[in-house]
C-alpha positions in Angstrom: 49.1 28.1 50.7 48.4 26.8 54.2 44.7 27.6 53.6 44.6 25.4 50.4 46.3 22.7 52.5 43.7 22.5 55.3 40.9 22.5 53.0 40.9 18.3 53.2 40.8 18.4 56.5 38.1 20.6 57.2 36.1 18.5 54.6 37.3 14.9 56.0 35.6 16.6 59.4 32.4 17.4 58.1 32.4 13.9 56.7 33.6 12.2 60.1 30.7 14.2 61.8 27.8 12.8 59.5 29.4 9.3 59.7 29.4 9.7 63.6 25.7 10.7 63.5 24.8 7.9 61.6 25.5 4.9 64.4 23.0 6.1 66.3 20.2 2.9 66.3 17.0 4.6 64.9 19.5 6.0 61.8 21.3 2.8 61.5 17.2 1.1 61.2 16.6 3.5 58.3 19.2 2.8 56.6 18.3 -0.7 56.5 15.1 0.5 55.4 16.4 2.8 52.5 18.4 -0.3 51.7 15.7 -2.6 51.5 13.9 -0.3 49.2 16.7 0.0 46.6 16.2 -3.7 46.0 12.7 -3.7 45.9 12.4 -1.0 43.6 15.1 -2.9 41.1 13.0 -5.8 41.5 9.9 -4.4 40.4 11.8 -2.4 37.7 12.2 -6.1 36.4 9.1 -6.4 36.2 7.8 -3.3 34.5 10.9 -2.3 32.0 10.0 -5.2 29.0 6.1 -3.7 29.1 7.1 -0.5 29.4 9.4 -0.9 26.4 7.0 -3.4 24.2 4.8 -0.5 24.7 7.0 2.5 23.6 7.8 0.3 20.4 4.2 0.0 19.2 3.8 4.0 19.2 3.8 5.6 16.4 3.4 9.4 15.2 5.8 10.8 17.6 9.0 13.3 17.1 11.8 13.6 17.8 11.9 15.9 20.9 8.9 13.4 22.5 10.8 10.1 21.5 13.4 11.3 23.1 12.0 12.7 26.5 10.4 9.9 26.7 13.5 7.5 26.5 14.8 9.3 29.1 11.9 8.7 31.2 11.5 5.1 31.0 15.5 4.6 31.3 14.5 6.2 34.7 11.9 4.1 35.8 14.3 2.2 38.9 14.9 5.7 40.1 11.0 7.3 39.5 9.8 3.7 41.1 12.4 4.1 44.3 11.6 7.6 44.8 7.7 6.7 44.9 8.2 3.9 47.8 10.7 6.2 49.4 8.3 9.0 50.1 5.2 6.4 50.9 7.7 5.0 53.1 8.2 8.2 54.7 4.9 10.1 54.7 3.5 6.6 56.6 6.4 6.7 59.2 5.5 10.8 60.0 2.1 9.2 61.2 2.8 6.6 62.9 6.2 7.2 64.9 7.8 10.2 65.8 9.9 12.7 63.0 12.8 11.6 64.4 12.7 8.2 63.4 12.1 9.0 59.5 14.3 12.2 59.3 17.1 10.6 57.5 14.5 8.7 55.1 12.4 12.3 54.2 16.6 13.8 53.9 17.5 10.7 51.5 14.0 11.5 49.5 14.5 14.8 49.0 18.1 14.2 47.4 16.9 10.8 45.5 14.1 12.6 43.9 16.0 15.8 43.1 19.2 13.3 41.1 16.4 11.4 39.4 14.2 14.6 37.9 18.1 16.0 36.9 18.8 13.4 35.2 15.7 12.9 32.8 16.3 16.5 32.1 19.6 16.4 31.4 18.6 13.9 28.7 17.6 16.8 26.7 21.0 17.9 26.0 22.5 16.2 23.4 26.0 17.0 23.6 27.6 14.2 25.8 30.2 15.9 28.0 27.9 18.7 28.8 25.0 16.4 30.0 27.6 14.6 32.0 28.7 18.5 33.3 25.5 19.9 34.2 24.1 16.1 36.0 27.0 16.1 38.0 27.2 19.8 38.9 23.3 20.1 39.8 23.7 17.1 42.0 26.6 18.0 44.1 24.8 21.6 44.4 21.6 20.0 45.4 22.5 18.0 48.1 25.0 20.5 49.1 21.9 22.8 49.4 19.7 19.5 51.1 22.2 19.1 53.6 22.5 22.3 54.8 26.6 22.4 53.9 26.5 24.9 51.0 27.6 27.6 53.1 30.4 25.9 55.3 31.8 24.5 51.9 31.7 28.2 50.2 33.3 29.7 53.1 35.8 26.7 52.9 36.6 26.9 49.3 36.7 31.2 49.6 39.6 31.0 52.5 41.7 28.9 50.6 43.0 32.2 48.7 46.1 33.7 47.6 46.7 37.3 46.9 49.0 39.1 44.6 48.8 43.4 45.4 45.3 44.1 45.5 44.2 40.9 43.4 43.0 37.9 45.6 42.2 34.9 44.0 40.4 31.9 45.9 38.8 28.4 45.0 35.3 29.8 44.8 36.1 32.7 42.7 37.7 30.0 40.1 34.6 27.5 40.8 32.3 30.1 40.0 33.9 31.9 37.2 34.2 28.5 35.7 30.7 27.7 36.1 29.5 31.0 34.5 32.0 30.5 31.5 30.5 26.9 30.6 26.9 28.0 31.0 28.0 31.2 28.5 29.6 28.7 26.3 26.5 26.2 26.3 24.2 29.5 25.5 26.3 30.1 22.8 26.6 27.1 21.0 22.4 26.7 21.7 22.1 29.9 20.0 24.9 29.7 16.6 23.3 27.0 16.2 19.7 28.3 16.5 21.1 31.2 14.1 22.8 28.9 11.4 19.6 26.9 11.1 17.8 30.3 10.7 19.8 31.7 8.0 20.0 28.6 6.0 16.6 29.2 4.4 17.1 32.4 3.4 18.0 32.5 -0.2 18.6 36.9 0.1 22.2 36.0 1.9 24.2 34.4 -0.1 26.0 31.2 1.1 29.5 33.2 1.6 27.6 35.5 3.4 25.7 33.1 5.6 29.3 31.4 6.9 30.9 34.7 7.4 27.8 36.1 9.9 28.0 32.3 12.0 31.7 33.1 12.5 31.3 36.9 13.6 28.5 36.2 16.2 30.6 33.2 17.4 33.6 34.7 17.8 32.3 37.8 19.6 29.9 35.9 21.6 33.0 33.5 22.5 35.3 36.6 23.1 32.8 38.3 25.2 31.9 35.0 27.3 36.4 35.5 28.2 36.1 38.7 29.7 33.0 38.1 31.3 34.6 35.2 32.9 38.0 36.7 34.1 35.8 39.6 35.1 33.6 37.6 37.7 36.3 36.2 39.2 37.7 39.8 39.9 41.0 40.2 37.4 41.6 43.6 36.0 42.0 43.2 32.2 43.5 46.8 32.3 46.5 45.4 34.0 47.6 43.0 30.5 47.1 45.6 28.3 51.0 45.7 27.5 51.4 42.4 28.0 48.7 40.9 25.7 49.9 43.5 23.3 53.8 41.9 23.2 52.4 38.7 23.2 49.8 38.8 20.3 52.9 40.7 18.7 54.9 37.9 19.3 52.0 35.4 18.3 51.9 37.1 14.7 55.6 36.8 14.0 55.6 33.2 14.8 51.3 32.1 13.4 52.5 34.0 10.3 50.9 31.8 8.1 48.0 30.8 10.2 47.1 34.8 10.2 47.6 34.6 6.4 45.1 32.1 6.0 42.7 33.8 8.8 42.6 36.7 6.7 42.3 35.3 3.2 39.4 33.3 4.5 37.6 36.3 5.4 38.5 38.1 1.8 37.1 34.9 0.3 33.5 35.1 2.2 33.7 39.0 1.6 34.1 39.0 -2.3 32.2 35.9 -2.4 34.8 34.6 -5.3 33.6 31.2 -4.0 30.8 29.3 -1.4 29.6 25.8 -0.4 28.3 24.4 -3.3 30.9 25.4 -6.1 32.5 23.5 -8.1 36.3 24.4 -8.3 39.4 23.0 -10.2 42.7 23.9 -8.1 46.0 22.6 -9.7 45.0 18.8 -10.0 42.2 18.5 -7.3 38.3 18.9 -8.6 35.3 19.0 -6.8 32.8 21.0 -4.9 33.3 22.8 -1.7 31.3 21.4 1.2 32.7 24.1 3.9 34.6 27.1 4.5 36.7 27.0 7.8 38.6 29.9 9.4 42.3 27.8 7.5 41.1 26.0 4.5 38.3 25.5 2.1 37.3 21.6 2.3 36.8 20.1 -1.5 35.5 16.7 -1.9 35.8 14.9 -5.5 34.4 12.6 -7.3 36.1 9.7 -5.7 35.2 11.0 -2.0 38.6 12.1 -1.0 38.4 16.0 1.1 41.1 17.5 0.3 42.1 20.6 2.6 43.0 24.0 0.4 45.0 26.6 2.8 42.9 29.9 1.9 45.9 31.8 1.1 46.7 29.5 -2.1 43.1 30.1 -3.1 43.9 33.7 -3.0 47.1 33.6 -4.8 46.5 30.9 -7.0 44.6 30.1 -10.1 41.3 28.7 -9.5 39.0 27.8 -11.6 34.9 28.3 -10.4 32.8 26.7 -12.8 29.7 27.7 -10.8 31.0 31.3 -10.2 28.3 33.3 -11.8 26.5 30.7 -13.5 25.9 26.4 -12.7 25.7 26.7 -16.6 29.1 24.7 -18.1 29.9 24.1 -21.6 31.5 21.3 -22.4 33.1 19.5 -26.1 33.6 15.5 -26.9 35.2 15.3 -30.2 34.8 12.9 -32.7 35.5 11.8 -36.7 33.4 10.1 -39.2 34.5 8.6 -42.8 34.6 10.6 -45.8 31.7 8.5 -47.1 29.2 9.8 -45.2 27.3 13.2 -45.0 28.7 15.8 -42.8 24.8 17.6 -43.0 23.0 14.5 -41.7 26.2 13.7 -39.3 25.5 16.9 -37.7 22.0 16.7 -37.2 22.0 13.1 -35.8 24.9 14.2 -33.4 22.5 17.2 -32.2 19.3 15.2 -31.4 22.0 11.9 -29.7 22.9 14.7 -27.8 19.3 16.3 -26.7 18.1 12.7 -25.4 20.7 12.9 -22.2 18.8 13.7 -19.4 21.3 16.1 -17.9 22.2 18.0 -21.1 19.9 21.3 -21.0 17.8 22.2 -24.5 18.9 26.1 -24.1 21.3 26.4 -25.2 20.9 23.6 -27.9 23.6 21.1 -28.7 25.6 22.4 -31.5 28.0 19.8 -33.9 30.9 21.5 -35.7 33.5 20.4 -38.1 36.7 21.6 -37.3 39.1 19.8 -39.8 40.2 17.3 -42.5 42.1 14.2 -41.1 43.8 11.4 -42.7 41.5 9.3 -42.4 38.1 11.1 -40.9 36.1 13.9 -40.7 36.9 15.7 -37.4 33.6 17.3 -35.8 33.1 18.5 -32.3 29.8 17.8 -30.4 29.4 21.4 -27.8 26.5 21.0 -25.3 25.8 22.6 -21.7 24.6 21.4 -18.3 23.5 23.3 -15.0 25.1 20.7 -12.8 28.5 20.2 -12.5 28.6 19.4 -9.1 26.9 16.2 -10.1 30.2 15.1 -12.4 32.0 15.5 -16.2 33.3 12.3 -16.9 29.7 10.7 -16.4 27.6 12.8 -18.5 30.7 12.8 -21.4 30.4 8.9 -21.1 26.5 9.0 -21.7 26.5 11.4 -24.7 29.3 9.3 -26.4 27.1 6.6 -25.6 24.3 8.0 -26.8 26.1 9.3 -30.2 27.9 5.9 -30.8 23.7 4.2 -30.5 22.9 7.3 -33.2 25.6 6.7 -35.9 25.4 2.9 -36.1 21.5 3.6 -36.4 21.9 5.4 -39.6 24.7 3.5 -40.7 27.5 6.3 -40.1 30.8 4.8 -40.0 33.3 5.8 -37.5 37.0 5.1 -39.0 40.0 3.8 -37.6 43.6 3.3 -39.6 43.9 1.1 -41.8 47.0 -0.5 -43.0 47.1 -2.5 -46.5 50.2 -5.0 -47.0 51.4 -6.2 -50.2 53.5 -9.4 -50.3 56.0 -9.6 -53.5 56.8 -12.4 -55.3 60.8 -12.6 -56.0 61.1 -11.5 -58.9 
């Protein structure tokens, strides 16, 4: 503990040290110098940036990868055009005065034009927090290793240590064990994502299928970057063996339902009952699934609302798949004509109305079927099929009745409706 505590002021010495190097005349001169650069180079930057970006908007042809290094680039160009005086500044001074007197502008070089080339490659990363990560860590490493103080600070951060029987754990161990589980982490999200993009395409694996290998790889890739972790920083996973086994013991009692959903979404990829892109009626809720996560199956209707199915009631509970085997789904409008007309020519017009929608398929045909007798009508039924449910069932219904209702009134087929006839007395 009383290692930890003097690690400030070991630092705040090394600090106090470089300050008190720095009053010396000839330093205090090239600091001036260094100074007078910075606004120089903003100055021209001024200058150059709104030709530099009239010019990037008139290219054309480029992708994505180029655009965006070269973004990065130009957003850069203060820090490119201050590194470029900087080291003409410096490489003049070696000639004409002695090494002394341009040491601390050749240090400052050396660390400006290291920051500047990190940070138009960390513009390749897209994820924000781990650009931020990796441009911060690779500077504070880089001028650690500039200045000469990487060792004295990993000798500082290694004594401040505690130890617990033959397990000693100090700063560095955690700084480096923590460094090594974010680069695993960033290598494995690079390379799930590489492998879902892969496995997309290939029409072989089915969708179910597809999901199901993403989540293996990433959970043993995520499990393995742990132990590697804990490992580098020297704990003994032997020692918890007992321990992790009453906890995850404990963890299943109480995540009882969480581990029933875990496992019914891995039945559900495994007997592939259902996958992204079915369309699935559960209780009140229709639509087609857009993803399959490790707790619920996301569904999205027809008015945009996701709804969020637990797994487990999707094994337990009816569901129906209308895509299961087959995108082919029948579906039935009813309708009634008068007695006048002729049920033959009724069926046949019904049949072609029904052909002309575009997303009605011609095999199977359209079929038109009486099915009874009413008071006032003849009752038929107009069956057809379509391949795309996803696409909706209340849309396509509405343009086949539309098209029927243009069909009867074109060959003068009455629909009925009740009629009532009133007879007024006289007083007799």
């Amino acid at each position: 503990m009383e290692s930890i505590l003097a690690i400030p002021a070991e630092i705040w010495q090394m600090i106090d040290n470089f300050v008190l190097s720095m009053v010396q005349p000839w330093r205090v001169k090239q600091v001036i110098i260094l100074l007078t650069i910075f606004g120089v180079s903003h100055f021209l930057a001024y200058i150059i940036l709104p030709k530099l970006d009239h010019w990037m908007r008139g290219l054309e042809g480029l992708r994505a990868g180029q655009l965006r290094v070269l973004i990065s680039v130009v957003r850069r160009t203060r820090g490119l055009i201050y590194v470029a005086i900087v080291w003409s500044v410096y490489l003049i001074m070696q000639e004409i005065t002695w090494p002394s007197r341009s040491y601390l502008i050749g240090l400052w070089a050396g660390i400006a034009t290291a920051w500047t080339f990190v940070a138009i490659a960390a513009r390749i990363i897209r994820n924000q927090l781990t650009r931020r990560v990796v441009r911060y860590g690779l500077w504070a490493y880089i001028t650690m290793e500039i200045l000469g103080a990487t060792d004295n600070i990993m000798q500082i951060l290694d004594s401040a240590a505690f130890s617990m029987g033959d397990f000693r754990l100090s700063l560095l161990a955690i700084v480096k064990g923590a460094a090594s589980l974010f680069v695993m982490l960033t290598l494995i999200r690079w390379f799930t994502n590489v492998l879902s993009r892969r496995l997309q395409p290939m029409e072989e694996i089915s969708p179910s299928m597809k999901v199901l290998t993403e989540k293996f790889v990433r959970l043993a890739l995520y499990t393995l970057a742990v132990v590697v972790a804990l490992q580098s920083i020297g704990f003994d996973l032997t020692s918890i063996t007992v321990l992790s086994g009453a906890i995850g013991l404990g963890i299943g009692f109480g995540m009882q339902k969480v581990v029933s959903n875990l496992v019914s979404g891995i039945i559900l990829l495994l007997d592939k009952s259902i996958k992204p892109g079915d369309v699935i009626s559960v209780g009140d809720t229709f639509g087609w699934i857009t993803g399959l996560g490790a707790r619920y199956v996301s569904v999205v209707t027809r008015e945009g609302k996701e709804h969020l199915i637990p797994n487990e009631d999707l094994i337990t509970g009816q569901v129906i798949n209308w895509s299961h085997s087959s995108n082919l789904v029948r579906l039935d409008i009813p309708f009634g004509v008068a007695y006048a007309s002729d049920p033959h020519l009724v069926r046949e017009v019904a049949k072609q109305a029904a052909a002309k929608v575009n997303r009605i398929v011609k095999v199977p045909a359209p079929q038109c079927h009486i099915v009874g007798f009413g008071d006032s009508s003849i009752d038929l039924k107009l069956r057809f099929w379509i391949r795309d449910p996803s696409a909706g069932l209340t849309n396509v219904r509405g343009d086949t009745y539309l098209a029927l209702w243009d069909a009867l009134k074109e060959n003068d087929i009455e629909i009925p409706f009740p009629r009532r006839d009133v007879t007024i007395l006289k007083d007799v």
